[in-house]
Chimera marker file (.cmm) of the C-alpha trace (Angstrom):
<marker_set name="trace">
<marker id="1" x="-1.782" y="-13.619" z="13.833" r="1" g="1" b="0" radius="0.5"/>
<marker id="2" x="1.174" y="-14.135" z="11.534" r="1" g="1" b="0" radius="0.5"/>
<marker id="3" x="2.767" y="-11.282" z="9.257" r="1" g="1" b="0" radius="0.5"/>
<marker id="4" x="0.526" y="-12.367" z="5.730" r="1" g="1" b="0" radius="0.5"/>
<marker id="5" x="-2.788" y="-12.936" z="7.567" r="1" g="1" b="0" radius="0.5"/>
<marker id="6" x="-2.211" y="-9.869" z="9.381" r="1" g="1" b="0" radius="0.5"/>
<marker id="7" x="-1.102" y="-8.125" z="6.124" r="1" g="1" b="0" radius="0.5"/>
<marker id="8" x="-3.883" y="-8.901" z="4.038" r="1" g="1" b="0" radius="0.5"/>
<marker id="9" x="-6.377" y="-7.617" z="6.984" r="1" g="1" b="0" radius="0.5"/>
<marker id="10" x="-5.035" y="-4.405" z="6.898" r="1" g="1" b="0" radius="0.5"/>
<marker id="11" x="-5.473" y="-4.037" z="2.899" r="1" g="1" b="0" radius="0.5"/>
<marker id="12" x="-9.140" y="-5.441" z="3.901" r="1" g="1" b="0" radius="0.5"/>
<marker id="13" x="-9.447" y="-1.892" z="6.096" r="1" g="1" b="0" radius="0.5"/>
<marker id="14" x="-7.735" y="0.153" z="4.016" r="1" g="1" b="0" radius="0.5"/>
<marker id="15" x="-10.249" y="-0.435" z="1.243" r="1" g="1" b="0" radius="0.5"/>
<marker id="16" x="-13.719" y="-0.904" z="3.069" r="1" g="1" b="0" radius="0.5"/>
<marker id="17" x="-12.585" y="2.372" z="3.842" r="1" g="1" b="0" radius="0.5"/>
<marker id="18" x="-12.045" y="3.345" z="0.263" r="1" g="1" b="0" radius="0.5"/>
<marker id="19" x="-7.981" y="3.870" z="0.059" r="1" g="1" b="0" radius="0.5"/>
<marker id="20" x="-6.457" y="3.743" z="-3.393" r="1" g="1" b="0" radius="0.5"/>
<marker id="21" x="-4.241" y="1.912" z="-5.165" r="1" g="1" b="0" radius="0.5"/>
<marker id="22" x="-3.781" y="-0.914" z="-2.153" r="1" g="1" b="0" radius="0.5"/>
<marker id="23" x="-0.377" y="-2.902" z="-2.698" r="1" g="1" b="0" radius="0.5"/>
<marker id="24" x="0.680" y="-5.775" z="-0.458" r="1" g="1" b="0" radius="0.5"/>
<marker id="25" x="4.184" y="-6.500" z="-0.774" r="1" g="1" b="0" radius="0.5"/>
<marker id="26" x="6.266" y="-9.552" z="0.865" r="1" g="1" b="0" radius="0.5"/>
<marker id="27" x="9.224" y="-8.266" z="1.547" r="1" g="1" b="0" radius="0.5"/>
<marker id="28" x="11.084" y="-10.626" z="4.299" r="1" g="1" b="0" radius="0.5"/>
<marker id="29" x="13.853" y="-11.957" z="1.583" r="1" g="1" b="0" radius="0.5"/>
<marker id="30" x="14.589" y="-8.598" z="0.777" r="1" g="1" b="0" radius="0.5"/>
<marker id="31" x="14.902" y="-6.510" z="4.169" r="1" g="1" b="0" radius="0.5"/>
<marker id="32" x="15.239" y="-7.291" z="8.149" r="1" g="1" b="0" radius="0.5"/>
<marker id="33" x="12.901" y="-4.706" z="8.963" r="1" g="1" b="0" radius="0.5"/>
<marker id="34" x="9.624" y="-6.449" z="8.004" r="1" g="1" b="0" radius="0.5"/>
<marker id="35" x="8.201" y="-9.240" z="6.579" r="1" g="1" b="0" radius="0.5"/>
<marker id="36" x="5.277" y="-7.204" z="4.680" r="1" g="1" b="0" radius="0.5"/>
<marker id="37" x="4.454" y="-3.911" z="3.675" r="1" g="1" b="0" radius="0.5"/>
<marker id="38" x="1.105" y="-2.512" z="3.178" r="1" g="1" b="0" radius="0.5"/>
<marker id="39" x="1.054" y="0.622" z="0.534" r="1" g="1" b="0" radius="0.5"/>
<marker id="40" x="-2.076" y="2.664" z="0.441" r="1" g="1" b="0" radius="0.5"/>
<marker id="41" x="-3.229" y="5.874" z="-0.804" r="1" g="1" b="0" radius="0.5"/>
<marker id="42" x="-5.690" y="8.657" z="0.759" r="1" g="1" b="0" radius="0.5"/>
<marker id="43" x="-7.359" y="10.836" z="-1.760" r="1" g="1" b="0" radius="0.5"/>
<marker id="44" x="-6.197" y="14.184" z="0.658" r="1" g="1" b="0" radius="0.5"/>
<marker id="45" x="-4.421" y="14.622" z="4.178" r="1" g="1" b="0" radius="0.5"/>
<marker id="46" x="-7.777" y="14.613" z="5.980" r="1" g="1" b="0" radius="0.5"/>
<marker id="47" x="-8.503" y="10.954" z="4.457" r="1" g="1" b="0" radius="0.5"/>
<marker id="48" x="-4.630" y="9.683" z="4.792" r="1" g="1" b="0" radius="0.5"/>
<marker id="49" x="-5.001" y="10.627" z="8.839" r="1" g="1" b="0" radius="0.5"/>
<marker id="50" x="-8.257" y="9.371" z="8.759" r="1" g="1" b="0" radius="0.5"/>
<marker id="51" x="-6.889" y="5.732" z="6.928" r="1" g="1" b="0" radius="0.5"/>
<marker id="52" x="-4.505" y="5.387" z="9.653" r="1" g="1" b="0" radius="0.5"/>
<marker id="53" x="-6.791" y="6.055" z="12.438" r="1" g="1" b="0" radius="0.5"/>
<marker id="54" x="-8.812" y="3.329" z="10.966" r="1" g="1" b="0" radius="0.5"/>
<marker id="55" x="-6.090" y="0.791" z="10.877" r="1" g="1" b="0" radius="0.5"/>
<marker id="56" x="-5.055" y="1.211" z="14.193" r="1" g="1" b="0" radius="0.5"/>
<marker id="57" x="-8.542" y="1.468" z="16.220" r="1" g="1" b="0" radius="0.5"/>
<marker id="58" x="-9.518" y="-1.633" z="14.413" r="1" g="1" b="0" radius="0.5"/>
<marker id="59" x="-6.436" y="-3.481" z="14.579" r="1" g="1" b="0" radius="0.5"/>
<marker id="60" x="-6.156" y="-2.198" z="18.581" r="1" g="1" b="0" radius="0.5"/>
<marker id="61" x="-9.763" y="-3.928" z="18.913" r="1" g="1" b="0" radius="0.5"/>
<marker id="62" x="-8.252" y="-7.424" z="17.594" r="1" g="1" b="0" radius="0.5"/>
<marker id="63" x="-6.331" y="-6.839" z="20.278" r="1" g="1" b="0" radius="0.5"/>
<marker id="64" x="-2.706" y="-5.896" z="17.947" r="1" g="1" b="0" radius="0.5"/>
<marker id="65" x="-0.449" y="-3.395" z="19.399" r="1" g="1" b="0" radius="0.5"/>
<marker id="66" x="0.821" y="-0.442" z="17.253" r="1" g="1" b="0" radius="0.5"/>
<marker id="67" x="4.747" y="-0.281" z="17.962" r="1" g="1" b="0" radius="0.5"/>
<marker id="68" x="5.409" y="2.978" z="16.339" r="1" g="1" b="0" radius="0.5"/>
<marker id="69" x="3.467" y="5.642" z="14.220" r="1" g="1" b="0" radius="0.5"/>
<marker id="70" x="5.447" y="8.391" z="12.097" r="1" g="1" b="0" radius="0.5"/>
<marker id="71" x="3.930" y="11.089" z="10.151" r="1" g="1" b="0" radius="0.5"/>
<marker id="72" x="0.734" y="11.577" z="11.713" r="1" g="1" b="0" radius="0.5"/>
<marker id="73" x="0.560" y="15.391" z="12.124" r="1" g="1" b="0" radius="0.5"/>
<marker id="74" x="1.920" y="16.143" z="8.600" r="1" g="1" b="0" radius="0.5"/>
<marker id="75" x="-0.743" y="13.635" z="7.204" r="1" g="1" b="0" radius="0.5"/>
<marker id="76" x="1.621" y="12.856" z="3.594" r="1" g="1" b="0" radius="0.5"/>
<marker id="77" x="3.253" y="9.846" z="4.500" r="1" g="1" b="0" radius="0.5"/>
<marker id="78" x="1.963" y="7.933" z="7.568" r="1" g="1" b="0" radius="0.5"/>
<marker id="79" x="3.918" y="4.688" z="8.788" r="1" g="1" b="0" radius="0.5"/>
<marker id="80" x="2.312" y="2.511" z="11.439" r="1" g="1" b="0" radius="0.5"/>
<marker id="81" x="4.828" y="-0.169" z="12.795" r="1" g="1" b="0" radius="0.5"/>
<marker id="82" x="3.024" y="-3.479" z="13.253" r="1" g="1" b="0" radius="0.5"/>
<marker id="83" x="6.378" y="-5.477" z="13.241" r="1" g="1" b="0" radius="0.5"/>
<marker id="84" x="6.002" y="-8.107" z="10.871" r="1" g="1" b="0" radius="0.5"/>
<marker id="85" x="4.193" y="-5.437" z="8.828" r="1" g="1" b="0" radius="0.5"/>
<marker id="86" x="4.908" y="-1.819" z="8.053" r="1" g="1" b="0" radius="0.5"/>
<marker id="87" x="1.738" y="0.228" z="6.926" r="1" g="1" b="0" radius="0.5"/>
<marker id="88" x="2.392" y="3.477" z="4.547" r="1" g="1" b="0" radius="0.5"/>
<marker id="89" x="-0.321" y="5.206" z="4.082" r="1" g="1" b="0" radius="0.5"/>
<marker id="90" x="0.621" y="8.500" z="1.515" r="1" g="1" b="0" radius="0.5"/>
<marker id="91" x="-0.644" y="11.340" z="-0.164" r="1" g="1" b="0" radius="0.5"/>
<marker id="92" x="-1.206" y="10.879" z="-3.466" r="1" g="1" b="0" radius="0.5"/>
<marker id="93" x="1.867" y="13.625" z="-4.633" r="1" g="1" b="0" radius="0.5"/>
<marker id="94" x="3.985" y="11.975" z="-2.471" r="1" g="1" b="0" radius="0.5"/>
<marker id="95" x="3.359" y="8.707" z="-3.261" r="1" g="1" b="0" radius="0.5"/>
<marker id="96" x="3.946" y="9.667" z="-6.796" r="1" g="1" b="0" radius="0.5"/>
<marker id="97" x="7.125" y="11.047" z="-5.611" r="1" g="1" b="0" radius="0.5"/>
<marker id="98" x="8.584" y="8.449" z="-3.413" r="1" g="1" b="0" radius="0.5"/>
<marker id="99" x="7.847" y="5.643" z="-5.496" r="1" g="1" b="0" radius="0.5"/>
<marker id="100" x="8.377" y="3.162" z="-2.482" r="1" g="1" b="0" radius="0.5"/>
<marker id="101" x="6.837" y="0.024" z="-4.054" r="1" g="1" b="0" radius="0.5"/>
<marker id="102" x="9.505" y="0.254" z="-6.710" r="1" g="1" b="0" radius="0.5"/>
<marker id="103" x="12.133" y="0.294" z="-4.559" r="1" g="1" b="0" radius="0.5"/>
<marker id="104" x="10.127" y="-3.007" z="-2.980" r="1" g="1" b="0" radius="0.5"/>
<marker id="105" x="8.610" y="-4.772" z="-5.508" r="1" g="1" b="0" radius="0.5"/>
<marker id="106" x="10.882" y="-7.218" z="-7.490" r="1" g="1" b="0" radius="0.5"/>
<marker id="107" x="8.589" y="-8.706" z="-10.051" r="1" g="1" b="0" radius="0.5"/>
<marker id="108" x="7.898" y="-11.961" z="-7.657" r="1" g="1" b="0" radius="0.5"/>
<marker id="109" x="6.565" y="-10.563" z="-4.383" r="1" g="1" b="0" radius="0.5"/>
<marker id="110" x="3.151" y="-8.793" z="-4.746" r="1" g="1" b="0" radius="0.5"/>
<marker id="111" x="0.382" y="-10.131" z="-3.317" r="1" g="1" b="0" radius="0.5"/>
<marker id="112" x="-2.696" y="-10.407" z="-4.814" r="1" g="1" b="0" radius="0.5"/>
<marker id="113" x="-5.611" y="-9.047" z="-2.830" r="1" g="1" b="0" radius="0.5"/>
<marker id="114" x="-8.813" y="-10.083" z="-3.819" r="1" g="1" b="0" radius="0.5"/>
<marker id="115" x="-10.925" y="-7.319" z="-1.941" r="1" g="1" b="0" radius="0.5"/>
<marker id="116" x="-14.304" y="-8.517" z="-0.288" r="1" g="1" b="0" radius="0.5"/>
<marker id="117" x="-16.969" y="-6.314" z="-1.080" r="1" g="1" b="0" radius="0.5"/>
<marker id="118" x="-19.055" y="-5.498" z="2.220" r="1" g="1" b="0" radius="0.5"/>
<marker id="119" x="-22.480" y="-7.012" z="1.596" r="1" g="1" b="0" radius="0.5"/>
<marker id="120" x="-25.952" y="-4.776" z="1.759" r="1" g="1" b="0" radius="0.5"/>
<marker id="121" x="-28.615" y="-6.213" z="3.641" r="1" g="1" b="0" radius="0.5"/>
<link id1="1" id2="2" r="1" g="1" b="0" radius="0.2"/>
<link id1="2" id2="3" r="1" g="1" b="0" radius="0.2"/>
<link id1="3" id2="4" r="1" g="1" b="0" radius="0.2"/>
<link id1="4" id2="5" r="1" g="1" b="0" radius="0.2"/>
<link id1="5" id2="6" r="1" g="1" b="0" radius="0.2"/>
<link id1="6" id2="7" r="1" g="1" b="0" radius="0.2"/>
<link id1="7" id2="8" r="1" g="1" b="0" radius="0.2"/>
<link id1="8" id2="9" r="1" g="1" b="0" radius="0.2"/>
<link id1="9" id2="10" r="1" g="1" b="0" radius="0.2"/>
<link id1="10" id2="11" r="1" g="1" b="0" radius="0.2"/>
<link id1="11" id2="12" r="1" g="1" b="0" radius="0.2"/>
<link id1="12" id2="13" r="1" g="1" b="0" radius="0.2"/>
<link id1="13" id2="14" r="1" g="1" b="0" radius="0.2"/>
<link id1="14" id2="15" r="1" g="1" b="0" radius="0.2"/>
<link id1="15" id2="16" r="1" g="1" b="0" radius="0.2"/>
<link id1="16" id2="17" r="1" g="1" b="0" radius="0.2"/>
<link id1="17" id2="18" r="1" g="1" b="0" radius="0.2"/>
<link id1="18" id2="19" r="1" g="1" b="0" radius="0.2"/>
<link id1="19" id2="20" r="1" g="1" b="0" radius="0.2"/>
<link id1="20" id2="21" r="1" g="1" b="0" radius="0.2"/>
<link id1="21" id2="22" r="1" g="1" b="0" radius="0.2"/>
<link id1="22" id2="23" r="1" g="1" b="0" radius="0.2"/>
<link id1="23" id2="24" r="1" g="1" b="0" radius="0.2"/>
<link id1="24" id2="25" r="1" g="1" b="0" radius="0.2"/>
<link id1="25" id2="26" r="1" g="1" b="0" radius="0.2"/>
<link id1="26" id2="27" r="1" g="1" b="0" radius="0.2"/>
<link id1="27" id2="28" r="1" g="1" b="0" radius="0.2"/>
<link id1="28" id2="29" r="1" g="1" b="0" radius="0.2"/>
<link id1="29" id2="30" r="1" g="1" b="0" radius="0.2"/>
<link id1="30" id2="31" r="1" g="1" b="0" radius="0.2"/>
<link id1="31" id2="32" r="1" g="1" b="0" radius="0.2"/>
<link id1="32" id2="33" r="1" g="1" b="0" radius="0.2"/>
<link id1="33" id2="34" r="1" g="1" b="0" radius="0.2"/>
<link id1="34" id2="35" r="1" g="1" b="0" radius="0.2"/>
<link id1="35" id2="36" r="1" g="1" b="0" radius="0.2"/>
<link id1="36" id2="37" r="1" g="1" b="0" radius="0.2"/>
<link id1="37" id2="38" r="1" g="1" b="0" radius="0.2"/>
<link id1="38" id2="39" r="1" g="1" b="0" radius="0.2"/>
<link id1="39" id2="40" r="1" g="1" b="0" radius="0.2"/>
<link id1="40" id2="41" r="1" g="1" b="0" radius="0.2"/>
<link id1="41" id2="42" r="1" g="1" b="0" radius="0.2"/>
<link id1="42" id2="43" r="1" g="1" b="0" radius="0.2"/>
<link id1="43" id2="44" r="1" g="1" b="0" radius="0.2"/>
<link id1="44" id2="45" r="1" g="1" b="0" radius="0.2"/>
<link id1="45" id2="46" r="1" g="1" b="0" radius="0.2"/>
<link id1="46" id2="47" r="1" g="1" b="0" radius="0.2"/>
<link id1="47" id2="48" r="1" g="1" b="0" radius="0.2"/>
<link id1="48" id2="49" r="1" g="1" b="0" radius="0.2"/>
<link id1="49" id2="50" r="1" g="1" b="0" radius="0.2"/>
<link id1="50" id2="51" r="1" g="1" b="0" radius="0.2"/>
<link id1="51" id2="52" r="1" g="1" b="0" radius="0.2"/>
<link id1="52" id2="53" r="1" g="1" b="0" radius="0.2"/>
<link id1="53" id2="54" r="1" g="1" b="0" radius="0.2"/>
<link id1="54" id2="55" r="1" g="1" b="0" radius="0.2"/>
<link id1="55" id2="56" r="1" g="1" b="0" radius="0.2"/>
<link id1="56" id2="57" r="1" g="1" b="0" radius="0.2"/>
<link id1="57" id2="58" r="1" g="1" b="0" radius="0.2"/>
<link id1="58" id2="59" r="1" g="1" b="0" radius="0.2"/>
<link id1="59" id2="60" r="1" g="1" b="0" radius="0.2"/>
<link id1="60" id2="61" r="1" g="1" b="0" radius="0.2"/>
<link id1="61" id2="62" r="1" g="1" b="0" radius="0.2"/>
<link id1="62" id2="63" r="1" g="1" b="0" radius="0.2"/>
<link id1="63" id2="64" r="1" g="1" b="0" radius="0.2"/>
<link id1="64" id2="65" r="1" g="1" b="0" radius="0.2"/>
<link id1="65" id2="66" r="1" g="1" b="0" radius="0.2"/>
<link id1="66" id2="67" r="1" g="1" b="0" radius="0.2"/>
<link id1="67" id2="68" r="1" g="1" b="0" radius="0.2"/>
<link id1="68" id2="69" r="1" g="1" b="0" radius="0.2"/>
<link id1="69" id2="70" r="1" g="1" b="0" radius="0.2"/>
<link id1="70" id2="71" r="1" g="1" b="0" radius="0.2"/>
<link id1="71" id2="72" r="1" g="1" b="0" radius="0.2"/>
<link id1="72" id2="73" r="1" g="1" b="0" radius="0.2"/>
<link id1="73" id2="74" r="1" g="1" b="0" radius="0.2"/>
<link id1="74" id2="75" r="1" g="1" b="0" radius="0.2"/>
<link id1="75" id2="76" r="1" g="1" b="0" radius="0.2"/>
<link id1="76" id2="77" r="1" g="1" b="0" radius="0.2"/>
<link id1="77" id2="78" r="1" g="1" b="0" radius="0.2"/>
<link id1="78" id2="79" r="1" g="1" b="0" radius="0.2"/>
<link id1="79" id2="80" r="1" g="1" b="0" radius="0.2"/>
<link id1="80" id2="81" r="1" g="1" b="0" radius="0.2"/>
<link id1="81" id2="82" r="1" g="1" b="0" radius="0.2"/>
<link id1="82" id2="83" r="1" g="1" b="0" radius="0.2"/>
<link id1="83" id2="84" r="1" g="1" b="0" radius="0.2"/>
<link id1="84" id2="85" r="1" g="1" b="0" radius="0.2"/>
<link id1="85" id2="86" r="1" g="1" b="0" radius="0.2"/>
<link id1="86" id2="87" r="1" g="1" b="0" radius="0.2"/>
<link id1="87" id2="88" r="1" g="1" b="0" radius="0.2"/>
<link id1="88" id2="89" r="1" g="1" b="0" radius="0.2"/>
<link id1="89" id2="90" r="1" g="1" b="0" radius="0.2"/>
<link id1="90" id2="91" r="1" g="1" b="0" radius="0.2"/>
<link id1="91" id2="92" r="1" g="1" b="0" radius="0.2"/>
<link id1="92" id2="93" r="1" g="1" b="0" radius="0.2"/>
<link id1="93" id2="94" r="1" g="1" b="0" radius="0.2"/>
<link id1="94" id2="95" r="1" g="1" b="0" radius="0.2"/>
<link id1="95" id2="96" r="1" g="1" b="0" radius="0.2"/>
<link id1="96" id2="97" r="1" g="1" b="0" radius="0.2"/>
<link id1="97" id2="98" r="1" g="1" b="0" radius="0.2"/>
<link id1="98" id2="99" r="1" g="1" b="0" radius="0.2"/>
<link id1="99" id2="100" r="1" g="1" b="0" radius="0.2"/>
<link id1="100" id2="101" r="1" g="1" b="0" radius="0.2"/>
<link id1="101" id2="102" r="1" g="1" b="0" radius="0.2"/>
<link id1="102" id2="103" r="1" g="1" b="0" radius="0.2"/>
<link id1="103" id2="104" r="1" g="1" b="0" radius="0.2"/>
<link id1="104" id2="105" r="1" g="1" b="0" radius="0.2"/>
<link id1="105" id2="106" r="1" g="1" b="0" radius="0.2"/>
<link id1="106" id2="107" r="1" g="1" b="0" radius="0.2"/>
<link id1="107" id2="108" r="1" g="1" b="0" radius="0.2"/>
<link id1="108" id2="109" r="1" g="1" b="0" radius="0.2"/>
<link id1="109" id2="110" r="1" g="1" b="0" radius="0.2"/>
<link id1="110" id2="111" r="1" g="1" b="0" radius="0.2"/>
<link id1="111" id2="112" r="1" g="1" b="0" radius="0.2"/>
<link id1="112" id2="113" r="1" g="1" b="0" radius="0.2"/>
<link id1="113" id2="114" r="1" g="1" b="0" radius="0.2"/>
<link id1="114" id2="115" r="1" g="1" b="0" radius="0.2"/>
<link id1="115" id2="116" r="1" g="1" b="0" radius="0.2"/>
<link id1="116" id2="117" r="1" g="1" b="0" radius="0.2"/>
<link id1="117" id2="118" r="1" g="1" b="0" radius="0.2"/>
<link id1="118" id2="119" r="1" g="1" b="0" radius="0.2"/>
<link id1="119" id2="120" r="1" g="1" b="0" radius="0.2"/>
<link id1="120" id2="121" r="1" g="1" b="0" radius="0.2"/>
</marker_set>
């Protein structure tokens, strides 16, 4: 899958599973690291934990291997390594408080997510 498709299905998990604030940024010209980075916030620890259990058992079904996970225990600020995409997933304090998509964003390279609303049969 490559790094913007896969990018944009993680913000698609993130909010069918009611994150906040979702912000997909493209950040290859600016870093070697990634290409993308997914910023997300859980309403509490127990949500933020449960977020990035979410991302990973559904992205592990699609058959895309984690590389690295950070932050899991604490539950503030969780990082899942995808590769081409880097998943933060934060408390809402410490969101506040590390500002990361400022130190990201440069004006041009947010993505606009246009979130599909799960249909009710």
């Amino acid at each position: 899958m490559e790094a913007k498709a896969l990018a944009e299905k993680i913000a698609q998990i993130l909010y069918k599973k009611k994150a906040q604030n979702i912000v997909v940024l493209d950040v290859a010209h600016l870093t070697v690291i990634t290409e993308f980075m997914v910023i997300a916030s859980g309403r509490n620890i127990l949500q933020t934990k449960a977020l990035a259990d979410d991302v990973d058992d559904a992205l592990a079904e699609a058959g895309i291997a984690l590389r690295a996970r950070e932050g899991k225990d604490e539950g503030k600020w969780i990082v899942l390594d995808y590769g081409s995409v880097l998943v933060h997933v934060f408390h809402p304090e410490d969101r506040e408080f590390y500002h990361l998509e400022k130190l990201w964003d440069d004006g041009q390279n947010r993505i606009d997510m246009q979130f599909e609303e799960e249909s009710e049969d």
